[in-house]
C-alpha positions as CSV (number, residue, x, y, z in Angstrom):
1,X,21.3,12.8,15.7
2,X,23.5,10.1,16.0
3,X,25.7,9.0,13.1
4,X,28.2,6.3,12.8
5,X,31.9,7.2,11.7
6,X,32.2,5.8,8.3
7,X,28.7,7.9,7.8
8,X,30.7,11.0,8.5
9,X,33.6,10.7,6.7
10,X,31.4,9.8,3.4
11,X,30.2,13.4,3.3
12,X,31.1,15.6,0.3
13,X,32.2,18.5,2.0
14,X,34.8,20.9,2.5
15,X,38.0,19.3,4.5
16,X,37.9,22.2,7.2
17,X,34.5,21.5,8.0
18,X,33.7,20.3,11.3
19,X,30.8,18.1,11.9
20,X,27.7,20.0,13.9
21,X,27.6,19.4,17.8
22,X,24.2,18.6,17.6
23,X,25.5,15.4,15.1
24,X,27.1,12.7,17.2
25,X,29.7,10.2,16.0
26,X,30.0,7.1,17.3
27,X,32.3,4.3,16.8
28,X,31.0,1.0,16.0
29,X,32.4,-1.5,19.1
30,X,34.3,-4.5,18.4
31,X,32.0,-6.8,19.2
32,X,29.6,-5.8,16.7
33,X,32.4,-5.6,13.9
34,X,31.3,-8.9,12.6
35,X,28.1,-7.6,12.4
36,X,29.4,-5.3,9.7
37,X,31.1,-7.6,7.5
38,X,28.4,-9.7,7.0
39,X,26.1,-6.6,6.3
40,X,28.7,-5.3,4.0
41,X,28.2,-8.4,1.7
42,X,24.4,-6.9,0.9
43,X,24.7,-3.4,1.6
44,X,27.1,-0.2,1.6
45,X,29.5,-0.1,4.7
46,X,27.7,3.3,5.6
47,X,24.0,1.6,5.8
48,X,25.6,-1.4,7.5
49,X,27.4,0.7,9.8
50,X,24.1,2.7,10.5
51,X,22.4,-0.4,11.4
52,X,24.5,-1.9,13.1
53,X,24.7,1.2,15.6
54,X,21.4,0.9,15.6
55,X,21.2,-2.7,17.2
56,X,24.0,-1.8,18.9
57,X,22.7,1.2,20.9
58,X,19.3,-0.3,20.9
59,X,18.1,2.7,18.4
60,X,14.6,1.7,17.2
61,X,14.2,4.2,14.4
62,X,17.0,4.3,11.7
63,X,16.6,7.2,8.8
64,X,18.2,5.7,5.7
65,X,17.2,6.2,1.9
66,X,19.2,3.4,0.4
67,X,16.4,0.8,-0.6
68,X,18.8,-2.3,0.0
69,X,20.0,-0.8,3.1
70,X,16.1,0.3,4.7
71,X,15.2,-3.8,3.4
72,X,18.0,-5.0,5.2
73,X,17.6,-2.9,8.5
74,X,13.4,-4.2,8.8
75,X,14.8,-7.7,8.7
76,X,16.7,-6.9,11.8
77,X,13.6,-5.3,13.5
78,X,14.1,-1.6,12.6
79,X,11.5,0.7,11.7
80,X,12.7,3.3,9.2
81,X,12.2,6.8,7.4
82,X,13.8,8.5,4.6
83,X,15.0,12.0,4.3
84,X,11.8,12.8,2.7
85,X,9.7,11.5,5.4
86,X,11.3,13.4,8.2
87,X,10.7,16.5,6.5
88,X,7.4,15.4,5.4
89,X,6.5,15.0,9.1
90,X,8.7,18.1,9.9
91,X,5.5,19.7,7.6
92,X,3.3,18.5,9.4
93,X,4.2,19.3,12.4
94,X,4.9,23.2,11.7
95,X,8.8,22.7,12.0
96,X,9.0,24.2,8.8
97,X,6.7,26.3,6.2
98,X,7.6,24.2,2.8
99,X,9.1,21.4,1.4
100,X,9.0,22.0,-2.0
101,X,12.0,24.7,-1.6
102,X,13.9,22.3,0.8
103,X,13.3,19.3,-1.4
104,X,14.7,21.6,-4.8
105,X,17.6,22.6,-2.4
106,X,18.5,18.6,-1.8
107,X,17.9,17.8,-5.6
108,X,20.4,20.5,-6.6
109,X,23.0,19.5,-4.0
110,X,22.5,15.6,-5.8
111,X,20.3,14.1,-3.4
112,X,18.7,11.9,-6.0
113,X,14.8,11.2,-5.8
114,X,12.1,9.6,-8.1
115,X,9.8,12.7,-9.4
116,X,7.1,10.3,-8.4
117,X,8.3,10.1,-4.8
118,X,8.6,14.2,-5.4
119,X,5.5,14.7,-6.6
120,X,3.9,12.1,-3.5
121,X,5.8,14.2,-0.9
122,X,4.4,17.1,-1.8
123,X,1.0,16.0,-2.8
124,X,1.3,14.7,1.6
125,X,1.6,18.3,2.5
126,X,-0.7,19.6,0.3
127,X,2.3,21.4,-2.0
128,X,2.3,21.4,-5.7
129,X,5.0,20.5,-8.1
C-alpha cells in the first residue's frame, strides 16, 4: 500500500506510533506540486495528494471514500474503491470470514458510513444487519 505523506500524518493516532512497513510513504515530487494546488481548490489536500501520486506513479487504482475526492480522481482517469469495497472483495475472496464485525469495528473507531451503504455491503456478502 502506498500512501502519500500528508495521508500519513492525518492519522489519529498515538505520537509514538510508527507507520506499518507494509504502508509506503511517498513524497509528492516537485513537478507535480502544481498539480496539488489546483486539486486543493476542489478537494482535501489528502485526496489531492492521493491522486496526484497516483498520476504521478502511474497507479491505476486509487482507494478513496471522500465523494468529491473519488469524482475528482475519475475525471483524471482513475478507477476507484472505497474502504468498503476492498473488504467487500476481501469477502469474497476468503481473505476474511465477516464484514459485519470489521465494518462495526470501523464505525466505532469514526469511520463514518450511510446505514444504507452498511446494509448494501452486507446484503453483497450475503451478511445481515
Amino acid at each position: 500500500i502506498i500512501i502519500p505523506s500528508v495521508v500519513n500524518k492525518e492519522w489519529l493516532r498515538p505520537s509514538d506510533y510508527k507507520t506499518p512497513n507494509w504502508i509506503k510513504v511517498h513524497h509528492v515530487s516537485s513537478d507535480f506540486q502544481v498539480i496539488i494546488k489546483r486539486l486543493s481548490t476542489e478537494i482535501d489536500e489528502g485526496e489531492a495528494e492521493a491522486i496526484t501520486l497516483c498520476k504521478e506513479m502511474n497507479i491505476r487504482l486509487l482507494v478513496i471514500d471522500d465523494l468529491k475526492g473519488r469524482k475528482r480522481a475519475k475525471t483524471m482517469g482513475l478507477k476507484v474503491i472505497g474502504t468498503g469495497g476492498v473488504l467487500v472483495e476481501a469477502k469474497r475472496r476468503g481473505l476474511i470470514l465477516h464484514l459485519k464485525p470489521i465494518l462495526d469495528e470501523l464505525i466505532k473507531a469514526r469511520y463514518r458510513i450511510d446505514d444504507r451503504l452498511y446494509r448494501f455491503m452486507l446484503s453483497k456478502v450475503e451478511e445481515s444487519s
